[in-house]
PyMOL Python script that loads the backbone (N, CA, C, O; Angstrom):
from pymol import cmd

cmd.read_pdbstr("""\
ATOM      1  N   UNK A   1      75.444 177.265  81.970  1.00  0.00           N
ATOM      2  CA  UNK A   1      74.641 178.377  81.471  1.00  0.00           C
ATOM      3  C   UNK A   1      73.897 179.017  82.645  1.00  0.00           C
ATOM      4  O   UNK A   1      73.176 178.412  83.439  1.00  0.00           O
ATOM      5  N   UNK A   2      74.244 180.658  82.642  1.00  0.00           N
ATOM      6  CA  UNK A   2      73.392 181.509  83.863  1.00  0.00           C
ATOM      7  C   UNK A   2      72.306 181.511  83.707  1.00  0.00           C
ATOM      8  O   UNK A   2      72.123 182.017  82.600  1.00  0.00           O
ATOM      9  N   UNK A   3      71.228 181.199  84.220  1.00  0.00           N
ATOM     10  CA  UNK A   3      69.911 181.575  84.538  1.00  0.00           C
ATOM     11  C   UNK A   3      69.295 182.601  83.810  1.00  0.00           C
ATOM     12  O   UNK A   3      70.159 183.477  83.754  1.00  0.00           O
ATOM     13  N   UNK A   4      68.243 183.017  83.188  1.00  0.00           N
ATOM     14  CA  UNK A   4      68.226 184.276  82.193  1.00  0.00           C
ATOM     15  C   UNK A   4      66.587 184.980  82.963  1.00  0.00           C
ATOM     16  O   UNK A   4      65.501 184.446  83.190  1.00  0.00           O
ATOM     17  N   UNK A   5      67.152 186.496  83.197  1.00  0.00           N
ATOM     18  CA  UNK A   5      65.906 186.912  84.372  1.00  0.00           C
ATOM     19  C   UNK A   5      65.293 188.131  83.309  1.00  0.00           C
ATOM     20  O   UNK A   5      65.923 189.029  82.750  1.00  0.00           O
ATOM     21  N   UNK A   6      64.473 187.953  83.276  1.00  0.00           N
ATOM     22  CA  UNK A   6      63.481 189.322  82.650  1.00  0.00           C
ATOM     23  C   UNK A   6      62.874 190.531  83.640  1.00  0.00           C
ATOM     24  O   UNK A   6      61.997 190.452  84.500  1.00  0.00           O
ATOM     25  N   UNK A   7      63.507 191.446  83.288  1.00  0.00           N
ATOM     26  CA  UNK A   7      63.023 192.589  84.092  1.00  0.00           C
ATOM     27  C   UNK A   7      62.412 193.559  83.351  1.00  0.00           C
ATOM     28  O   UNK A   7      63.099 194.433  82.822  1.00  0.00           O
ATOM     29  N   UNK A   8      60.632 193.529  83.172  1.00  0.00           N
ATOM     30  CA  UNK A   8      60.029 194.906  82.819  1.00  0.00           C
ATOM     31  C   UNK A   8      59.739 195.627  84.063  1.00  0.00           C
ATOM     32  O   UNK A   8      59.279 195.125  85.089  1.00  0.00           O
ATOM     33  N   UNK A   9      60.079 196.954  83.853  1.00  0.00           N
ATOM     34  CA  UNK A   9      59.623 197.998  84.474  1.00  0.00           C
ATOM     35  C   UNK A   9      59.547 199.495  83.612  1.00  0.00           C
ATOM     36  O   UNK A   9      59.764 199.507  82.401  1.00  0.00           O
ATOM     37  N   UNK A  10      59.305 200.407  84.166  1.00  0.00           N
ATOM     38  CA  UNK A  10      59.792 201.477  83.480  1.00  0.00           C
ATOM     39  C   UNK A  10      60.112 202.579  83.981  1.00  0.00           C
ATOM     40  O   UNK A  10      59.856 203.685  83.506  1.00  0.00           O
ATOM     41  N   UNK A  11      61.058 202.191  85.598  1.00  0.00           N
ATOM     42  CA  UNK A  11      61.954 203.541  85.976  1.00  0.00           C
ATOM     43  C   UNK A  11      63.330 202.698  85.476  1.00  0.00           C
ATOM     44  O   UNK A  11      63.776 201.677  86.001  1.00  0.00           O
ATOM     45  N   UNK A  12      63.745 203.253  84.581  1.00  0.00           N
ATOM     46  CA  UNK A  12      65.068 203.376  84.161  1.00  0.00           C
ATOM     47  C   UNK A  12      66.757 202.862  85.388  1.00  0.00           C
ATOM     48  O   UNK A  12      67.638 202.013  85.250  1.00  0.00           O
ATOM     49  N   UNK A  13      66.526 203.711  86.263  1.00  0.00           N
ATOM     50  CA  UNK A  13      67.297 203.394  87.681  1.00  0.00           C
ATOM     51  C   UNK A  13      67.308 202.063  87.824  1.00  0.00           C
ATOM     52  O   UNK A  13      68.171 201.206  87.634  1.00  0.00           O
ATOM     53  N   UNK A  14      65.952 202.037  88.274  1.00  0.00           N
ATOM     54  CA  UNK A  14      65.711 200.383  89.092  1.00  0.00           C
ATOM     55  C   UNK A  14      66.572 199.071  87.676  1.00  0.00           C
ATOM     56  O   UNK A  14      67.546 198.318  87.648  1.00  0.00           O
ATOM     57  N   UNK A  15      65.714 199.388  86.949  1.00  0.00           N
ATOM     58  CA  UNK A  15      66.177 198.170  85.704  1.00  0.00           C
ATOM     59  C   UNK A  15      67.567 198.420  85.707  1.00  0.00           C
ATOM     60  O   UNK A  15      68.122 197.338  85.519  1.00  0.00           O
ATOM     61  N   UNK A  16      68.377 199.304  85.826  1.00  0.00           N
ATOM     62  CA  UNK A  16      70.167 199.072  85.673  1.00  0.00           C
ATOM     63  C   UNK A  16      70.549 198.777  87.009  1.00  0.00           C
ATOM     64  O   UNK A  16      71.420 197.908  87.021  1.00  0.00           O
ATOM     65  N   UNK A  17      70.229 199.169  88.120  1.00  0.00           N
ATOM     66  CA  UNK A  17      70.637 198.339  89.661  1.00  0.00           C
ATOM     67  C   UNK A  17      70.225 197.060  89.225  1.00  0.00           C
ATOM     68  O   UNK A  17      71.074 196.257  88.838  1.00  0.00           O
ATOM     69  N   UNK A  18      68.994 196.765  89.241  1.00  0.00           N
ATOM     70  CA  UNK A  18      68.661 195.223  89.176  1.00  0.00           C
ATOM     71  C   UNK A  18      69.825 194.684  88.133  1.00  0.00           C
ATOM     72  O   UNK A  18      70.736 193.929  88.474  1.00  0.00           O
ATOM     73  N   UNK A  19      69.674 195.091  87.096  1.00  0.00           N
ATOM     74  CA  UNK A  19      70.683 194.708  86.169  1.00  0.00           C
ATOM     75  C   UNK A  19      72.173 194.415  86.427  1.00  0.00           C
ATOM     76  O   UNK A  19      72.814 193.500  85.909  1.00  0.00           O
ATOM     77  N   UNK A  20      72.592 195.258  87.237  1.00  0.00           N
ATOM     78  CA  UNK A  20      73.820 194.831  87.819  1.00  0.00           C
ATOM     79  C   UNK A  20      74.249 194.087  88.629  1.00  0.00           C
ATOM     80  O   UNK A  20      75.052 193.159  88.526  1.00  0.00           O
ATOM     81  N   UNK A  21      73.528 194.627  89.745  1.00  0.00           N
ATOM     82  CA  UNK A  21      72.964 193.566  90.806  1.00  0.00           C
ATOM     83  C   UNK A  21      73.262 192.004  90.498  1.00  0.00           C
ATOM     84  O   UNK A  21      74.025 191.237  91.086  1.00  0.00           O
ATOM     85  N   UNK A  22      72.375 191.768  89.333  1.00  0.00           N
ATOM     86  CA  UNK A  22      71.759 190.520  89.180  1.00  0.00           C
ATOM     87  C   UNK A  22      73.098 189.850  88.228  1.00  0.00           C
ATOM     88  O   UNK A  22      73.346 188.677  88.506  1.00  0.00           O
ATOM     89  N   UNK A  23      73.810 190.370  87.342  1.00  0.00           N
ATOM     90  CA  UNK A  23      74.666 190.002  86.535  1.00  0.00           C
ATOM     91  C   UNK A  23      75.826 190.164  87.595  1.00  0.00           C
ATOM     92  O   UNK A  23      76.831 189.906  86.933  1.00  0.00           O
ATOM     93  N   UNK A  24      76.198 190.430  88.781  1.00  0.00           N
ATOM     94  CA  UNK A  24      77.326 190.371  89.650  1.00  0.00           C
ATOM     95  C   UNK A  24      77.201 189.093  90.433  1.00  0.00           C
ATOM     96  O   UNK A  24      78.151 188.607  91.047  1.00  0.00           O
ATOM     97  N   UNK A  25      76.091 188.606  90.395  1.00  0.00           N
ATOM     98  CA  UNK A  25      75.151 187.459  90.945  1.00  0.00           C
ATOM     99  C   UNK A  25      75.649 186.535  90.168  1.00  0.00           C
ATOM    100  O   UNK A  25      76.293 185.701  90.805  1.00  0.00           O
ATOM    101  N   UNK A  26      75.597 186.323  88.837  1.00  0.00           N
ATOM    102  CA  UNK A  26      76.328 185.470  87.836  1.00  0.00           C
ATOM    103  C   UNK A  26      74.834 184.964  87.013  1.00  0.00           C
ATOM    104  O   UNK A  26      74.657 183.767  86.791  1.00  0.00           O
ATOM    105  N   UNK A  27      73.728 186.082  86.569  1.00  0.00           N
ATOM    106  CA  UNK A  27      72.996 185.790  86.324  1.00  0.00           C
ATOM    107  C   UNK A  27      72.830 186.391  84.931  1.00  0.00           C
ATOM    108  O   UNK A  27      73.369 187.495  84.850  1.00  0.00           O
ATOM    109  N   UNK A  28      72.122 185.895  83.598  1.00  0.00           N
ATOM    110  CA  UNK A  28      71.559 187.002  83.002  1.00  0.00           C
ATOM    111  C   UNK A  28      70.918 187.543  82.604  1.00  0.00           C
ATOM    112  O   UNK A  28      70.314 186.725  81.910  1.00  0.00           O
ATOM    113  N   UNK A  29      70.383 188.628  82.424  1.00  0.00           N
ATOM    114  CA  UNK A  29      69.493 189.855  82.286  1.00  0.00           C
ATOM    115  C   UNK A  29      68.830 189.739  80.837  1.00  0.00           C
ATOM    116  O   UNK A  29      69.258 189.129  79.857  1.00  0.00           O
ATOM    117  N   UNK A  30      67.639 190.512  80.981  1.00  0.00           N
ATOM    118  CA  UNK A  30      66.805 190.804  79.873  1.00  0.00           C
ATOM    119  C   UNK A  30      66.043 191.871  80.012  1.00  0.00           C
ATOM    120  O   UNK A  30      65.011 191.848  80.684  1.00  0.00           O
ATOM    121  N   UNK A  31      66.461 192.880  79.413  1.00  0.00           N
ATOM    122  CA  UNK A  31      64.950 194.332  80.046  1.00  0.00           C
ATOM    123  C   UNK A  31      64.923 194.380  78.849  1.00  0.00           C
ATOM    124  O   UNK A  31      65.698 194.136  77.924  1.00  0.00           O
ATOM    125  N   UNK A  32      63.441 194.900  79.036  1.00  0.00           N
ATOM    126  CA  UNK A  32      62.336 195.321  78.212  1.00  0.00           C
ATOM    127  C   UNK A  32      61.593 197.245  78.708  1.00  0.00           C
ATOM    128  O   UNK A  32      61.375 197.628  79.858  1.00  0.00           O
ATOM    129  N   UNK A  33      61.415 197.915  77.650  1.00  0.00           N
ATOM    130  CA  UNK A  33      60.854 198.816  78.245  1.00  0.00           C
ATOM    131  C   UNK A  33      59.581 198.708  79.028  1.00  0.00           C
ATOM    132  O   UNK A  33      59.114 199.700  79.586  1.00  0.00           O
TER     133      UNK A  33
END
""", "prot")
cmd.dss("prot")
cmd.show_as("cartoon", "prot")
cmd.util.cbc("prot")
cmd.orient("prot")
């Protein structure tokens, strides 16, 4: 089981780079507005 990362922010951009970023990493994601 991947690691599960929480990302609040609220520029839109950043949270889907990170998001990808981080899931190409073999990690997974959680945003929040």
């Amino acid at each position: 089981m991947a690691p599960l990362i929480l990302i609040a922010d609220d520029e839109v951009d950043l949270v889907k780079t990170l998001e990808y970023n981080l899931q190409r990493e073999g990690f997974q994601t959680q945003s929040v507005p």
